[in-house]
N, C-alpha and C positions, 0 to 999 in steps of 0.2 A: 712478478717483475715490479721494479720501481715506476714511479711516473713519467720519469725520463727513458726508463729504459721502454713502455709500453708507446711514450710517443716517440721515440726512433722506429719502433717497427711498426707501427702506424702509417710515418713522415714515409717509408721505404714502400709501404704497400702502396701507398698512393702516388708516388714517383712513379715507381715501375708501371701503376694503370694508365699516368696523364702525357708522360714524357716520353714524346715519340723519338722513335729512334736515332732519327736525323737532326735530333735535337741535343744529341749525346756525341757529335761528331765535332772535331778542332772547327773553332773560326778560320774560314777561307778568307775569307773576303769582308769589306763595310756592309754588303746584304745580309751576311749572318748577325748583324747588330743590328736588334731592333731597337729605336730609338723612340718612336710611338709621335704625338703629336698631329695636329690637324689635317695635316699633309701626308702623313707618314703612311706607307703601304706595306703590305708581307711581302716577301719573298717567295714563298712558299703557304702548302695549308697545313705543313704541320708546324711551322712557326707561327700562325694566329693561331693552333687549338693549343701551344704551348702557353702564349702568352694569355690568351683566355681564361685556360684554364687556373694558371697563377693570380691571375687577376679577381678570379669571382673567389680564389682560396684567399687573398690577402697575401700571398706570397712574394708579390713583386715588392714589397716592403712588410716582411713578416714579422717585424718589430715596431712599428708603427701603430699607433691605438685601433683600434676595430671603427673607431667613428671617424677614423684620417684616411679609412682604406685598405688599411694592416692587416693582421691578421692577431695583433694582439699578445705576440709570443715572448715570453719572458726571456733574459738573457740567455740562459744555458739551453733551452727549447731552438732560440736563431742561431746557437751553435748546432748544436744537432743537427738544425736544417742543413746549412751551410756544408758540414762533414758530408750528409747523406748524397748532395745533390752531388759533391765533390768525387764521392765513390765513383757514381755512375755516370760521371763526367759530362751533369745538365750544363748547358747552356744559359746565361741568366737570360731570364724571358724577359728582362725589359733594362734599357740603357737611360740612364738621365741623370744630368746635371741633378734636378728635382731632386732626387732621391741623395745623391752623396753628398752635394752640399746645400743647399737653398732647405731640402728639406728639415736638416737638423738645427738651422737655423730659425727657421720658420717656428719649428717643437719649442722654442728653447726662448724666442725673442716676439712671435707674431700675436697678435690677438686673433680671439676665440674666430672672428669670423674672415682671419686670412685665412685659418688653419683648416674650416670647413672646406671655404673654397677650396686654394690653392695645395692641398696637401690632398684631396680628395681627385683631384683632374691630375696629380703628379701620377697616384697610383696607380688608376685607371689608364694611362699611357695618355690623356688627352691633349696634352699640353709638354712643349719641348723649349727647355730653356736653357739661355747661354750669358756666360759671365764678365760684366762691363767692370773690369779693374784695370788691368795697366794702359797706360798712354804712354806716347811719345815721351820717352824724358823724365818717366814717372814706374820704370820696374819695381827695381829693389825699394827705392824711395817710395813708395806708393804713396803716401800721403802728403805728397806733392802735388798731387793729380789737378788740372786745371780745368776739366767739364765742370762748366757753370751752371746749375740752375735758379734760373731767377722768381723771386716769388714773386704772382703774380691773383693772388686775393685765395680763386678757389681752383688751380691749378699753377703749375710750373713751365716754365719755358727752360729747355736743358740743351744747350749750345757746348759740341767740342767732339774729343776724337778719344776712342778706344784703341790698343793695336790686341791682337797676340788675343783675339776674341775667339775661341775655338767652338766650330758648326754656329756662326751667328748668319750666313746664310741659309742657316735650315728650321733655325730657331725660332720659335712664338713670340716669346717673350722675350726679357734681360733682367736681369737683376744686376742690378750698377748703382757703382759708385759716382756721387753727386756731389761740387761742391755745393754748400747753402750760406755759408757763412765765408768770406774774402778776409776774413781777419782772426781767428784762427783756426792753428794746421790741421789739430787733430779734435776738434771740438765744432767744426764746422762742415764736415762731412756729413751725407745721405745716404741712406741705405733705398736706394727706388727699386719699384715693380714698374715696366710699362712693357708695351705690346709693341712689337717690333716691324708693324706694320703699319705704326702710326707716320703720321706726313711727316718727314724731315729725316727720316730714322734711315741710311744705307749704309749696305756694305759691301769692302772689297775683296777679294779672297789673294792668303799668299802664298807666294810658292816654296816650298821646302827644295833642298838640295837633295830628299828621296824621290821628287819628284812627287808627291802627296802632299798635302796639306787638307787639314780642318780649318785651319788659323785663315784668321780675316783681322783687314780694318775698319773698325764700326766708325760711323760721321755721323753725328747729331748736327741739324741744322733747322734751327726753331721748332724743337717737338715738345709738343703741347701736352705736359703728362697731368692727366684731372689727381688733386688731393686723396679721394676717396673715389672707391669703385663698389660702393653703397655702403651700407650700414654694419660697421664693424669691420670695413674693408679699407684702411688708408693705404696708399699708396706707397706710402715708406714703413718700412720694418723696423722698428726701436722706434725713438725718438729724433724727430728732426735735429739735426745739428749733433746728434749721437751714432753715424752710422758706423765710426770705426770702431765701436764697440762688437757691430755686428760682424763687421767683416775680419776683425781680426779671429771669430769666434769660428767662423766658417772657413779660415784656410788654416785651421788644423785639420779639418776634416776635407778641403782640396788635398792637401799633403799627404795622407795616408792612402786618398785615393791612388796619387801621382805614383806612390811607393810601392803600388801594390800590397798593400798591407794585409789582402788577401789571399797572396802566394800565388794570384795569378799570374802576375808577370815575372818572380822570381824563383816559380819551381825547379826543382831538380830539374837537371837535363843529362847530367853523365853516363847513368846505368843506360838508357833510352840512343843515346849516341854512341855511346861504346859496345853497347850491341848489332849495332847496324854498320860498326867498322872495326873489325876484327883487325887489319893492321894498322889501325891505329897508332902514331909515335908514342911509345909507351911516357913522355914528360906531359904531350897533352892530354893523354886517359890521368895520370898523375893531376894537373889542373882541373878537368871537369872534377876529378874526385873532392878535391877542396871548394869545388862551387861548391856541388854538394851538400858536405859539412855549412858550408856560411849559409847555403840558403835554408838550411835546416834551423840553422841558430838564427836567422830573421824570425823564421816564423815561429820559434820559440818565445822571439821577442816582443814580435806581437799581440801573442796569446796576454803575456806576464801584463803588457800592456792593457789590454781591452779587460781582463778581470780588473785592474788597480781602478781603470775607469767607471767600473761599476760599481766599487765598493769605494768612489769617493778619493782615491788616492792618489789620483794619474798627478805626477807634473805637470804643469800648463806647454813645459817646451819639448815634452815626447813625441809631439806629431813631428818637431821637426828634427829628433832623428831619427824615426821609421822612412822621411823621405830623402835625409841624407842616405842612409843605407842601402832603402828600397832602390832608388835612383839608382847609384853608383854597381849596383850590386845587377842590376839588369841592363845597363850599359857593358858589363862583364859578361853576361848570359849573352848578348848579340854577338863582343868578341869571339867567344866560342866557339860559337856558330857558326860565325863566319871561317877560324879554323879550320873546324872541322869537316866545313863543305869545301876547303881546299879552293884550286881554281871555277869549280862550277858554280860556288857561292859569289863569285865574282860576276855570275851573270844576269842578263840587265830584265830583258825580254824576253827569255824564255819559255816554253810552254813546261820545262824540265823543272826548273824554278818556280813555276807559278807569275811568270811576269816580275823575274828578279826579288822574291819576297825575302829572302834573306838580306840581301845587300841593303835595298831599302829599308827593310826593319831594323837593322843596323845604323842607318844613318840618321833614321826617324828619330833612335835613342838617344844620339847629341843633346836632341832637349831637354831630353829629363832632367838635366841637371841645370838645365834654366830657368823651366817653366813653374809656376808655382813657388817661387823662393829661389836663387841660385843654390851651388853648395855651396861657394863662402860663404854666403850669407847664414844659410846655417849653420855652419860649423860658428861661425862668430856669434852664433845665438846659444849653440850650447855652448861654446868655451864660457861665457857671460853667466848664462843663467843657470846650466846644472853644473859645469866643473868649479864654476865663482871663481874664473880666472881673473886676474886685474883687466882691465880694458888700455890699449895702446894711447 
């Protein structure tokens, strides 16, 4: 066998040893996401021996260097994982911010001794962190944003407000955006690390029309964030007065998350529903059949994607159409849904429903196409940058 082909049946032998059963069943509920952090407790024990066990493998970030936590696996190897675990339909053993964006930011922009730290407490599940970018007034415009930090010799004082901050109630940390500089727009931004439990630092949580929310309003009111958090550890990521270099770097990688760029949130669903409704109106078996197809071709587009990226050739504005797509394309998956459960999807409370999960998931999906970028927004990004349409 090749090398690739001896570590899939390797990567298989050691799934099927580590991966307990209950670990291979649909997400129910926010208990079957483990999120990890200081606070953070199981559910269950086979969701700590899942996550352990990922953990002591390098699996919860199996492309991350072996000294960050990783496991050190080369591209086509985190494919492989990826397919394997997908087979036997694991569970990811660990949920973070950390990991989808902060962390690739961190690989790409931190010094040697955030990366120890902070990239090494992300893998281990020690640390759970949430992301200070839009304000009041300040979405699509982002670098408008009006949180001030003032310099003050060997720390900062950071005064202002976040909205649309998702789990910043459960969170450790934050990684936010800072002004530094009042005079200019985009050269006067900070890319901060602080601790969400520093004095000044609250938040308010909002409510969705699913009746759920993650999202919160974060208030900074005189928080004291120190310069350095020792030796090779400053506070800001890049260079002071350089953070939108960073943040513009790390919401390609918010974007792909949002989009499901992993086919989580956009798989098939019509073979799966059309089997379990035999009379079915044959125009909506018709429909799921055309999800189908598109969500086939996402994740077609994906793949074509995440090779180009490895070999140096991705476009800079591909992230954001996997999340125009992703988005749009699972806001399409909830209508379905909703379809095809007829009147009973229509219900709120139910023990039948699960406490209304289809409606609510449904409703939940309105934001996809807000959060992280709207779609005009992207679409005015690619008409601009990959069609080189003229600008209005």
């Amino acid at each position: 066998m090749s090398d690739l082909e001896t570590f899939r049946s390797e990567t298989r032998a050691w799934l099927e040893a580590n991966c307990p059963a209950e670990m291979r069943e649909p997400v129910r509920d926010d208990g079957d996401v483990y999120w990890g952090g200081r606070n953070a407790t199981f559910k269950s024990d086979a969701q700590k021996a899942w996550f352990e066990a990922c953990r002591d493998k390098g699996y919860t970030v199996p492309a991350w260097p072996k000294e960050y936590g990783g496991a050190g696996l080369s591209p086509a190897e985190a494919k492989v994982l990826r397919e394997v675990m997908a087979s036997i339909n694991a569970r990811p053993p660990l949920s973070s911010f950390g990991i989808w964006m902060l962390g690739p930011a961190l690989l790409h922009f931190g010094t040697e001794g955030q990366k120890q730290r902070f990239l090494n407490e992300i893998a281990r599940g020690e640390i759970r962190w949430c992301q200070g970018y839009s304000e009041p007034g300040s979405g699509s415009d982002l670098v408008s944003l009006q949180t001030y930090g003032e310099d003050k010799g060997d720390h900062w004082v950071v005064n202002g407000q976040k909205v649309w901050t998702s789990y910043a109630d459960k969170a450790d940390w934050i990684f936010c955006l800072v002004r530094t500089d009042k005079n200019d727009k985009y050269r006067g931004i900070t890319f901060m690390l602080f601790d969400m439990a520093t004095a000044g630092a609250s938040t308010k949580p909002i409510l969705l029309i699913s009746g759920n929310s993650p999202f919160c309003e974060t208030f900074f009111d005189d928080v004291k964030v120190p310069k350095s958090y020792g030796e090779d550890v400053p506070a800001q990521v890049g260079e002071i007065n350089r953070g939108w270099d960073v943040a513009k770097y790390l919401l390609g990688h918010e974007r792909e998350m949002i989009s499901g760029a992993d086919g989580g949130n956009t798989g098939t669903i019509g073979g799966a529903l059309s089997r379990n409704s035999v009379d079915m109106d044959p125009l909506l078996r018709a429909e799921l059949a055309m999800f189908d197809v598109d969500a086939l071709a996402y994740a077609a587009m994906g793949e074509k994607f995440l090779d180009e990226i490895k070999v140096g050739k991705a476009h800079p504005a591909q992230p954001n159409m996997m999340k125009y797509a992703g988005t749009e394309l699972n806001k399409r998956r909830h209508e379905l849904i909703m379809s095809a459960g007829g009147s009973t999807a229509l219900e709120w409370d139910s023990e039948e429903t699960e406490g209304g999960k289809p409606s609510r998931n449904w409703l939940r999906t309105k934001a996809n196409s807000i959060e992280g970028g709207t779609s005009e927004v992207m679409l005015n990004v690619i008409s601009k940058r990959i069609l080189e349409l003229p600008g209005g």
